[in-house]
PLY file of the C-alpha trace (Angstrom):
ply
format ascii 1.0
element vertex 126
property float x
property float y
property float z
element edge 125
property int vertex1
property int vertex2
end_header
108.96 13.19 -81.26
112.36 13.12 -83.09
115.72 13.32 -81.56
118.79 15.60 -82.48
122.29 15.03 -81.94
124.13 18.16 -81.87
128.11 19.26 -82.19
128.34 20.42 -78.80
126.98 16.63 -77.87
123.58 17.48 -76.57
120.65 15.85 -77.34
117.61 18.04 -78.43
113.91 16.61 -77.83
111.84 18.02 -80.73
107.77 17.46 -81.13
106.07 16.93 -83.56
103.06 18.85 -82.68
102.69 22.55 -82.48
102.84 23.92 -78.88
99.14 25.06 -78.90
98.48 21.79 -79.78
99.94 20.46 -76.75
97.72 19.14 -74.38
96.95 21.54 -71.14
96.26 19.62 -67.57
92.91 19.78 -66.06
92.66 21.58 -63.06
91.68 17.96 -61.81
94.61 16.23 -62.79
96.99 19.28 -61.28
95.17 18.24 -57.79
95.44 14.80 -58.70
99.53 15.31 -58.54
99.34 17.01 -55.64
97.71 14.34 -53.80
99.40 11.40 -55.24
102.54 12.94 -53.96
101.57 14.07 -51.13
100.73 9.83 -50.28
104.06 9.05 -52.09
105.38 11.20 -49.06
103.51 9.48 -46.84
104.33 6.26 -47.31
107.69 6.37 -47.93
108.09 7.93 -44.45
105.95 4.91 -43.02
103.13 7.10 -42.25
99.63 5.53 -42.49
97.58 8.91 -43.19
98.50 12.29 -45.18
96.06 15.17 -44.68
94.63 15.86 -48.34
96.09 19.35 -49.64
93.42 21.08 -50.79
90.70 20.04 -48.53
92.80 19.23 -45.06
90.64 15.84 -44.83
92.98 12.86 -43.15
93.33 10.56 -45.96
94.33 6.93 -45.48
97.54 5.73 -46.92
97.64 2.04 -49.17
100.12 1.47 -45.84
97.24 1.45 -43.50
94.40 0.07 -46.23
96.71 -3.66 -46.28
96.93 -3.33 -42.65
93.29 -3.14 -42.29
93.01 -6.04 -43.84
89.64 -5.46 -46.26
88.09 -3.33 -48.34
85.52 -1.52 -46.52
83.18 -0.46 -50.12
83.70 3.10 -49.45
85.83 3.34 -52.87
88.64 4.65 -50.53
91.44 6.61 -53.14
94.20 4.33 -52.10
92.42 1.08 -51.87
94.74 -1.61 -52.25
91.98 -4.36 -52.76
90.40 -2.62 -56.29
87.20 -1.64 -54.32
86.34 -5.47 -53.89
83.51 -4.41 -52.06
82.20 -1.16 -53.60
79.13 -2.12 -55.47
78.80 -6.01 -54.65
75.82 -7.58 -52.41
75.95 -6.62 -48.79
76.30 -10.37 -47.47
79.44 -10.31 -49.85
80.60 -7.26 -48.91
79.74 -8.54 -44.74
81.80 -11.52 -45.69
84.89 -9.99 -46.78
85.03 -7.64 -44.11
84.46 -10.45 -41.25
87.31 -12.31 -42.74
89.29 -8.99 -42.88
88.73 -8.30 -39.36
89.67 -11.57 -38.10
93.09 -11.66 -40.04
93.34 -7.66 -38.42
92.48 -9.06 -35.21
95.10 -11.80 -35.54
97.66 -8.87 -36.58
97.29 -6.76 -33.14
97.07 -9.75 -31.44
100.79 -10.33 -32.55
102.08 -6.78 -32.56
100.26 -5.81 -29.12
98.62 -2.58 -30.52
95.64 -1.45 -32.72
96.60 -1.44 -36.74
95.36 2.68 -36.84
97.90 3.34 -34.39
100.53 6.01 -35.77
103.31 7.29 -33.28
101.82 10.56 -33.05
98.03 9.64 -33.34
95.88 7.88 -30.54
92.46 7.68 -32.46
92.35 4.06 -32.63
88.28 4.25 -34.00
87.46 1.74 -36.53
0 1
1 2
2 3
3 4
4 5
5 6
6 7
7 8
8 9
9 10
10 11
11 12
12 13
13 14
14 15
15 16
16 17
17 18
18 19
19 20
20 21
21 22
22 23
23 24
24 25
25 26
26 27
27 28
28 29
29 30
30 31
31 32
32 33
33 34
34 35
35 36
36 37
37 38
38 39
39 40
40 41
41 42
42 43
43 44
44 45
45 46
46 47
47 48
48 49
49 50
50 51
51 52
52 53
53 54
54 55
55 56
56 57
57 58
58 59
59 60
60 61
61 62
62 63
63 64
64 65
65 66
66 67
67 68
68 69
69 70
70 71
71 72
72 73
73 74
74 75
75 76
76 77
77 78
78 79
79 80
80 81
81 82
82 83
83 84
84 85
85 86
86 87
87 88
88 89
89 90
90 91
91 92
92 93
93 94
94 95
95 96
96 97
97 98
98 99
99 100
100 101
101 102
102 103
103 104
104 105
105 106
106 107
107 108
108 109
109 110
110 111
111 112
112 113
113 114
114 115
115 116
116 117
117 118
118 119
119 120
120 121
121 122
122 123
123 124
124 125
C-alpha cells in the first residue's frame, strides 16, 4: 500500500495489488461478522444471550460464560476459558466443572439470584 499526499490536502490510499486480485470474503466469514457483532451488541448492553442471526438459536454471551464459572467442553463460540475442557479426560473435565459450580454457587449465594437470570428471561435451566 503506498500513500499520496495531494494539493487539496487529502490523503489517497493506493494498493498495490490489482482489484481482482483482492481477496473476496467467504460466505463464512460474512456470517462470521454478523455474529460477532451481533455479541458485540450484546454485551455491551449487558445482555448475557443474543439470538444467532441466521439460525435464531439463543447463543450465550462471554458475559454469561465468566459468570458460569467453567467451561462446560461443548466448544461454546464465546468461551472465555479456551475450551479448557473440550477434548481433555472426563474426570478432568468433571473436575473443572465441580470447582466451577461451587465458585457459581458461591456467586448466587451473594447476589440472591441464579447467574442465567436476564431481566426479561426466567429460564434459569443449567
Amino acid at each position: 500500500m503506498t500513500f499520496d499526499d495531494s494539493q487539496d490536502g487529502q490523503v489517497k490510499i493506493h494498493s498495490r495489488e490489482k482489484p481482482q486480485q483482492l481477496q473476496q470474503k467467504t460466505q463464512a466469514e460474512l456470517e462470521k461478522e454478523i455474529w460477532q457483532e451481533a455479541h458485540r451488541q450484546a454485551c455491551e448492553g449487558n445482555r448475557k444471550k443474543y439470538i444467532d442471526p441466521k439460525t435464531g438459536y439463543s447463543v450465550m454471551t462471554e458475559l454469561l460464560h465468566k459468570r458460569r464459572g467453567y467451561c462446560c467442553g461443548n466448544a461454546c463460540r464465546h468461551c472465555p476459558y479456551n475450551n479448557e475442557n473440550v477434548g481433555v479426560s472426563p474426570e478432568v473435565k468433571r473436575a473443572n466443572i465441580a470447582r466451577g459450580k461451587q465458585q457459581r454457587k458461591e456467586i448466587e449465594a451473594i447476589e440472591g439470584k441464579p447467574v442465567w437470570a436476564d431481566d426479561d428471561d426466567n429460564d434459569y435451566s443449567d
